[in-house]
Kinemage of the C-alpha trace (Angstrom):
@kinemage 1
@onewidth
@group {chain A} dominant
@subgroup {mainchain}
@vectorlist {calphas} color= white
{ca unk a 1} P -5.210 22.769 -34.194
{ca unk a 2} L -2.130 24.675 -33.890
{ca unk a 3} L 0.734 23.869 -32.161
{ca unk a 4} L 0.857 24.640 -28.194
{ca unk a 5} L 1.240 23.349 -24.958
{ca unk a 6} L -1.672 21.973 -23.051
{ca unk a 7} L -0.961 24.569 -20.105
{ca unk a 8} L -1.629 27.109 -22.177
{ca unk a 9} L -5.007 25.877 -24.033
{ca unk a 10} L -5.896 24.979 -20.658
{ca unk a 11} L -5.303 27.691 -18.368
{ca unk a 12} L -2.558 26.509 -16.838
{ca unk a 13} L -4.223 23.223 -15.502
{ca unk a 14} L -0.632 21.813 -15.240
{ca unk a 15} L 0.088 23.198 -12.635
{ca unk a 16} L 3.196 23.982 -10.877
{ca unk a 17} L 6.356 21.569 -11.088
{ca unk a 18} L 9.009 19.699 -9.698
{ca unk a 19} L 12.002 19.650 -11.865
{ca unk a 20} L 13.608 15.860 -12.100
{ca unk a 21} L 17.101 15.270 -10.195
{ca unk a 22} L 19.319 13.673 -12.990
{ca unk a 23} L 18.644 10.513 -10.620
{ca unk a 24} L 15.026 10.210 -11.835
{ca unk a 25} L 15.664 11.191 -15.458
{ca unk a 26} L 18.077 8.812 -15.871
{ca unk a 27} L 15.289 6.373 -14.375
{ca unk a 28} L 12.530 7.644 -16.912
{ca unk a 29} L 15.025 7.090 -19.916
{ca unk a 30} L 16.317 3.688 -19.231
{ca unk a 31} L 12.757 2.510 -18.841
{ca unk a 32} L 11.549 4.274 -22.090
{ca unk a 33} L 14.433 2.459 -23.732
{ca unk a 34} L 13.703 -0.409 -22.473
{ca unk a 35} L 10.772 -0.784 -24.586
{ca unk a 36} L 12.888 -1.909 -27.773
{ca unk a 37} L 14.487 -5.271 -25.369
{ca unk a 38} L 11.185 -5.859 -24.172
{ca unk a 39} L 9.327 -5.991 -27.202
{ca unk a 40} L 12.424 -8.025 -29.124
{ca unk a 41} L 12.600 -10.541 -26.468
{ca unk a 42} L 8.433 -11.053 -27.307
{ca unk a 43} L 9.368 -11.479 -30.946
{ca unk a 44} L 12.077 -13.507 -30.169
{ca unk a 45} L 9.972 -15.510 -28.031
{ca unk a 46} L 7.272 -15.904 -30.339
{ca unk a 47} L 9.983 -16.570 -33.248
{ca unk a 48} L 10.984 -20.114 -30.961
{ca unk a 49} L 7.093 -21.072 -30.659
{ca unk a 50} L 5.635 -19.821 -33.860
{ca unk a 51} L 4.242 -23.512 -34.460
{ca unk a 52} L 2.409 -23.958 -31.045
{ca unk a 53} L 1.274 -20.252 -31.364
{ca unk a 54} L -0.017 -20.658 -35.206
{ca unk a 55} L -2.209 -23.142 -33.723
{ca unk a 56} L -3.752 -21.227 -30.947
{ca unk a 57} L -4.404 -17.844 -32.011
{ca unk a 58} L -6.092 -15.847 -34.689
{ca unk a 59} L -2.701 -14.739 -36.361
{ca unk a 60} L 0.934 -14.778 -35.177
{ca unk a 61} L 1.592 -12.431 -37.964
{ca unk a 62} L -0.144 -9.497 -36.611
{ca unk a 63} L 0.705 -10.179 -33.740
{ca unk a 64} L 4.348 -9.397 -34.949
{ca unk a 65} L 2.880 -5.975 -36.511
{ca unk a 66} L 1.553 -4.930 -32.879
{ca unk a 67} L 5.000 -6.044 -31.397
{ca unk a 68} L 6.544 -3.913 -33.793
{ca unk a 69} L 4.390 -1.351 -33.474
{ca unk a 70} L 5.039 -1.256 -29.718
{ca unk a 71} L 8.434 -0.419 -30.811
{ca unk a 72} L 7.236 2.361 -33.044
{ca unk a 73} L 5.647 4.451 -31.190
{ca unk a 74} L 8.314 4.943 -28.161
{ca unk a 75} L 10.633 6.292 -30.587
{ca unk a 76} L 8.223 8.983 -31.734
{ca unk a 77} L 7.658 9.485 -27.624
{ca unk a 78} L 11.301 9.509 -27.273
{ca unk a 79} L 12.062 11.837 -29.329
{ca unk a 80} L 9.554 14.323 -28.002
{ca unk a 81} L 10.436 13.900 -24.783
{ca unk a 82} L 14.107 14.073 -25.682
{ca unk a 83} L 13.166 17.565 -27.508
{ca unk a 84} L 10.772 19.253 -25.310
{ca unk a 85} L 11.202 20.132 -21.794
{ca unk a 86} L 14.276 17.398 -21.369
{ca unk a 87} L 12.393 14.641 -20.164
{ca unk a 88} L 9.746 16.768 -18.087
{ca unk a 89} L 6.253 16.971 -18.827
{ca unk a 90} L 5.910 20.898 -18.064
{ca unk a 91} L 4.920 21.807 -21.193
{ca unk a 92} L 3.705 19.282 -23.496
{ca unk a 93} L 2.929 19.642 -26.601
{ca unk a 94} L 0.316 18.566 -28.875
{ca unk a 95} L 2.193 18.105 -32.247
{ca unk a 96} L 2.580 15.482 -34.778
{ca unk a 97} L 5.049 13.528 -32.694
{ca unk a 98} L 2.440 13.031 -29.867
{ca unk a 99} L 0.109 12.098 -32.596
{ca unk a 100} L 2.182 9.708 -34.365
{ca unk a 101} L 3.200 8.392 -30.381
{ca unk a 102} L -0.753 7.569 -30.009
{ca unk a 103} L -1.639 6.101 -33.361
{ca unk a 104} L 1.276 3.375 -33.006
{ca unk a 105} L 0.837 2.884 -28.933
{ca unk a 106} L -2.578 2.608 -29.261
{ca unk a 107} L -2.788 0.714 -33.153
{ca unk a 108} L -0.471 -1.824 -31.482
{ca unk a 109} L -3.029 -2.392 -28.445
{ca unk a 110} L -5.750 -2.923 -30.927
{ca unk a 111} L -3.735 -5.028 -33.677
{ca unk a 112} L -2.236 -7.469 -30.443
{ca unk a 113} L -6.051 -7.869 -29.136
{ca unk a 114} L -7.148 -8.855 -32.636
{ca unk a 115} L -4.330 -10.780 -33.014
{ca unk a 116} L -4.788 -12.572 -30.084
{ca unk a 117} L -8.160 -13.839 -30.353
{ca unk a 118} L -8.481 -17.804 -30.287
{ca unk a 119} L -8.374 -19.574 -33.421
{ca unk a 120} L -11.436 -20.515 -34.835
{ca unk a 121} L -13.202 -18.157 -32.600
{ca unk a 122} L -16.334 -16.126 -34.535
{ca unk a 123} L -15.839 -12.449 -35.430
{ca unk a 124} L -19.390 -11.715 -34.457
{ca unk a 125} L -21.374 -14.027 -31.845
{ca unk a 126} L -24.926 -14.433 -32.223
{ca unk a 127} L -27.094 -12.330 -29.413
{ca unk a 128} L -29.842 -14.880 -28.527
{ca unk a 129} L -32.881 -13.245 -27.084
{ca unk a 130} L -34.844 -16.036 -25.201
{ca unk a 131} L -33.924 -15.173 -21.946
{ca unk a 132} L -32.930 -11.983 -19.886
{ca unk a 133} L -29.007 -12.325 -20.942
{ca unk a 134} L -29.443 -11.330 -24.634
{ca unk a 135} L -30.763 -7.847 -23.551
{ca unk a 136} L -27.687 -7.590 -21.189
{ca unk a 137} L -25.629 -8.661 -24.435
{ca unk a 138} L -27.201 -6.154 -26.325
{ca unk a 139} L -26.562 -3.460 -23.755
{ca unk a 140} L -22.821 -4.416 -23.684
{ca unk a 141} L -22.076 -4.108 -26.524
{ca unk a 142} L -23.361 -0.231 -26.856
């Protein structure tokens, strides 16, 4: 796919804007930024309790991955917004940057949900079929 903006592939399904008063960009930047405190506070956090955490969930070492991966991906989305439009979203782009944004936003969500699983737990849990709730397993899981 070449490079555009979505109000162009789309016929302008955008719409008209607003622009942002320096008031709310200013807003929108500090709490992009403050993604990187968030997320070091977590590690930090973790860091303190790695012992009771080792002992409760699947693997405190992801879990650091997706924490840093959380960090990862609003610098790519930082960047972009930074570059294109100044913070507005009246032409976005779908480019590289938006796709490395996603893969590390969204990675991180998966990695911290696998990582988070209880210890001990099964990777796959047997569907029993003697009653009506296996079928209703079954279905969930399509």
């Amino acid at each position: 796919m070449d490079e555009g903006t979505f109000s162009d592939a789309t016929g302008g399904i955008c719409g008209e804007n607003v622009p942002l008063t320096d008031f709310q960009r200013n807003v929108i930047i500090v709490a992009h930024y403050l993604t990187f405190p968030v997320c070091t506070f977590a590690l930090w956090a973790l860091n303190q309790k790695y012992d009771v955490i080792r002992t409760r969930i699947w693997s405190p070492f992801v879990l650091m991955i997706g924490l840093a991966w959380l960090q990862i991906g609003p610098a790519f989305e930082i960047a972009s917004h930074h570059y294109v439009d100044h913070w507005e979203l009246k032409n976005s782009q779908g480019d590289l940057i938006n796709a490395s944004f996603s893969f590390f936003n969204f990675g991180a969500q998966n990695i911290n949900a696998l990582s988070l699983r209880k210890k001990g737990h099964p990777w796959v849990s047997p569907v029993v079929f003697t009653n009506a709730r296996g079928i209703f397993d079954v279905i969930a899981m399509i």
